[in-house]
Phi, psi and omega in degrees: 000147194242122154276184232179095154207127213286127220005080211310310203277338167289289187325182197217091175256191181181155208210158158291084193254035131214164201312131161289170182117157169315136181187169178263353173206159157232130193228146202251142177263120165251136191215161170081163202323316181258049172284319180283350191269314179292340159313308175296305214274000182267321190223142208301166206280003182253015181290119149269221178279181183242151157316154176274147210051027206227126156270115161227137180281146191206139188274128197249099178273175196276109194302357190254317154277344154082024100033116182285140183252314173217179158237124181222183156284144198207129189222148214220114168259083161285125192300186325315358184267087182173128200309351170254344221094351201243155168302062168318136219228146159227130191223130175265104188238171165286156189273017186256151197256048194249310183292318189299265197020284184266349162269342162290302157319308140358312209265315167229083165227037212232231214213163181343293222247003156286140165215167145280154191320194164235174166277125179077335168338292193303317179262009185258350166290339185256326163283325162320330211229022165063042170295322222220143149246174196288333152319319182290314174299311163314318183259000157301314216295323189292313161337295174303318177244035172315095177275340182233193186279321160343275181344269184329316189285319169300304201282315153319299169304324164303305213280012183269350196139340238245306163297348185270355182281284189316283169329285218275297182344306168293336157297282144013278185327293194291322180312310200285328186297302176316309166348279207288340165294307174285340179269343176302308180307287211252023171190030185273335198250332180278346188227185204253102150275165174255167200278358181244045165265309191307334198268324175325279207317329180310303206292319201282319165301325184297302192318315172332296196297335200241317159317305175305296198296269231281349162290341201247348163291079172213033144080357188065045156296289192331307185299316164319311192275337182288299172300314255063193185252104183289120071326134163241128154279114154230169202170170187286152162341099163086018163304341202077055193253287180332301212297329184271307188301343153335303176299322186278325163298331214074335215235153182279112197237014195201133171295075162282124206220137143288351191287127173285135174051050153279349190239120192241292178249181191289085164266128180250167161202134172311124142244160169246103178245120186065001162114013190256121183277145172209090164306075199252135148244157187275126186214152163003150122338116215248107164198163180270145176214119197292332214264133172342295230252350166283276196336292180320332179279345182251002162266353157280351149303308189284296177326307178297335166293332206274328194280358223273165134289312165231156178243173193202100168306092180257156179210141206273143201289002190265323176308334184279154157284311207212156168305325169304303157308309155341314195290320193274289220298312175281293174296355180257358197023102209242143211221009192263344167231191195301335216244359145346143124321155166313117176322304190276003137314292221278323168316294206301331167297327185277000122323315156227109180293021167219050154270151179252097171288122156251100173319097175284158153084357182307007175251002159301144197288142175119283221294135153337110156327338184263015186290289169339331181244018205277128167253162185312136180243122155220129172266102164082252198259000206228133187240125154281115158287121164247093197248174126302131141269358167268297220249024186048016147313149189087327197261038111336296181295313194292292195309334177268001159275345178260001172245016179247322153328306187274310180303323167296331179304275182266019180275342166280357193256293187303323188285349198281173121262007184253352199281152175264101174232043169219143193289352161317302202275334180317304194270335163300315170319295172316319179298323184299302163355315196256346178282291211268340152321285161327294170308323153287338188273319174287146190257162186295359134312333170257018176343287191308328123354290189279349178287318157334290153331289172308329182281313183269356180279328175280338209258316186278346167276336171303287201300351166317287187267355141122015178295349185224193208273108194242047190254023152269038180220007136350245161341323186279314196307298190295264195030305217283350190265170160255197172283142173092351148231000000 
């Protein structure tokens, strides 16, 4: 859907911002010129105005009967000191939703050019009204729709601020470099330039140039921690991979069967683990199979493996004499005698060396009396687990060694203000790159040319923070809000 808002700089809007539905407060946003009118015209005439920024309580009525509708609170924002820029009004009411109703009707029904909000209206007024950059803006909405503590920390540091200070540095950087490149162009043969400005500027863009790549060198955390973590369970048939994620939701969220290649397609599920957003899915079983309708399921396995940010083996402690053996056998991934894993298990392991195995089934009779008590092993490229998915033992441990895993991963993303986490600045960033990239390969014979290049390497950083002309990223951008922010 294309929002659409009509005569943006006129109107008066106005919105519910916080969840509709039964609540002990509510609180309703008035923004644009006629917020104070809609003040007046909300609380009775011998009321006076409120200082600005001071909650003063005011019995809030119906402007056409004058009908008490509540008693709230009411607070007065003048613009520009105010989240959109504009002058603003806020009435704190009670939540039930028969009083919002009737202070909503209320409102507009105060004159023509009152209207209600569009979704994100409130916050494209404040980029509009330079309150916000497009960076700022983005990392309110992931704020807002922040499910872990991961989240809430990333999406704070962004909306602070903290990439549109760097980005317009690095603009900057290049505007003055574009300068000194356009004054070469138009006064180099006629005025006394010095003769090493061209080469200043080479030096400052390459030093650019080596900064965006290392910045944009972070492995796709910021985006990772923002989207969620894609974990894959995969292992051979009746390994118990249902059984753990079973275990780890609390809920039956995967079908466990004894039956080989019970699980056909990928069931994900959302978690919060250690304050860490997590998507783990479950998947088919890794085996060669006659049957049609298995395969599909274990190539749509393997696609899930290939796409995961972490994967997770699990194998069962029966393929093995023993966990101690289970141990030796999953690191040399020794494929020679019978009681092996499954080949195409062991392929998907040695594709990626930093899956985490976990040895299942160790309260089964035949597994090591020392199993029962085995904390995480690690060996060469690979860390080993020995847990139940019948009596849980081990997977405590485990969880508390994978979140001490993600936190090593991604605590530096967290600690940043700077991490990149939306694929928007990325690719803008690469264009600059490749821009600025250009420019290096031209030589001052081609001044005009590398000046062209710097003008669009600047230009792809603007459109990052909203500095140049961005409106076809607008709309995906608001979108992203709800009514009332």
């Amino acid at each position: 859907m294309e929002l659409r808002y009509s005569n943006t700089h006129l109107d008066t809007i106005f919105a519910l911002s916080t969840h509709p539905g039964k609540a002990g407060i509510a609180v309703i946003r008035i923004s644009g010129s006629q917020a104070i009118s809609v003040l007046r015209s909300m609380t009775p005439a011998k009321s006076s105005l409120p200082k600005p920024r001071h909650a003063v309580t005011r019995r809030l009525i119906c402007p056409q009967t004058t009908e008490i509708l509540d008693k709230g609170m009411v607070i007065w924002f003048p613009g520009p000191n105010s989240f959109t820029g504009e002058d603003s009004v806020e009435f704190h009411c009670h939540g039930g939703r028969a009083v919002v109703d009737g202070i909503l009707k209320g409102i507009g029904n105060v004159g023509s050019q009152i209207r209600l909000a569009e979704p994100g209206e409130f916050a494209r007024r404040a980029f509009e009204n330079d309150k916000l950059d497009l960076t700022e803006v983005e990392g309110l909405a992931d704020l807002l729709n922040a499910e872990t503590e991961a989240q809430r920390r990333l999406a704070l540091r962004q909306a602070d601020g903290g990439l549109k200070k760097l980005y317009d540095s690095w603009r900057t950087e290049l505007i003055k470099s574009m300068g000194l490149i356009e004054a070469l162009i138009d006064f180099g043969e006629d005025e006394n330039i010095e003769d090493d400005v061209y080469d200043n500027v080479v030096d400052k863009v390459k030093s650019l140039f080596k900064v965006i790549k290392e910045h944009m060198d972070d492995d796709r955390r910021g985006e990772i921690l923002r989207d969620g973590i894609h974990v894959t369970i995969m292992g051979p048939p009746n390994a118990g991979k249902s059984s753990f994620l079973n275990f780890i939701t609390k809920r039956q969220a995967a079908i466990v069967s004894s039956i080989p290649g019970t699980t056909r397609d990928v069931v994900e599920v959302s978690l919060d683990i250690g304050g860490y957003p997590i998507l783990i899915g479950d998947t088919a079983g890794l085996r060669l199979s006659q049957d049609e309708i298995e395969m599909e399921g274990v190539r749509r396995a393997q696609d899930r493996i290939k796409s995961a940010d972490i994967n997770i083996a699990i194998l069962p402690v029966t393929g093995f004499l023993n966990v101690n053996s289970a141990v030796e056998k999953t690191v040399t991934m020794s494929c020679n005698d019978t009681n092996s894993i499954d080949p195409i298990v062991v392929d998907a392991i040695r594709k990626n060396p930093k899956t985490m195995v976990l040895i299942n089934k160790i309260d089964l009779k035949g597994s090591d009396d020392d199993s029962k008590n085995s904390s995480a092993k690690s060996s060469g490229e690979h860390r080993l687990w020995a847990i139940s998915c019948q009596t849980g033992d081990g997977i405590a441990a485990f969880l508390q060694d994978f979140i001490k895993i993600l936190k090593n991963r991604f605590e530096t993303s967290l600690s940043s203000s700077t991490s990149i986490t939306q694929y928007r600045h990325r690719k803008h960033l690469e264009n600059c790159l490749q821009s600025l990239e250009a420019f290096l390969n031209l030589g001052v014979d081609d001044v005009v040319l590398g000046a062209e290049e710097l003008r669009h390497a600047a230009s792809d950083l603007g459109k990052i923070t909203g500095r140049v002309d961005v409106e076809e990223v607008l709309d995906v951008v608001f979108r992203e809000f709800c009514i009332g922010k």
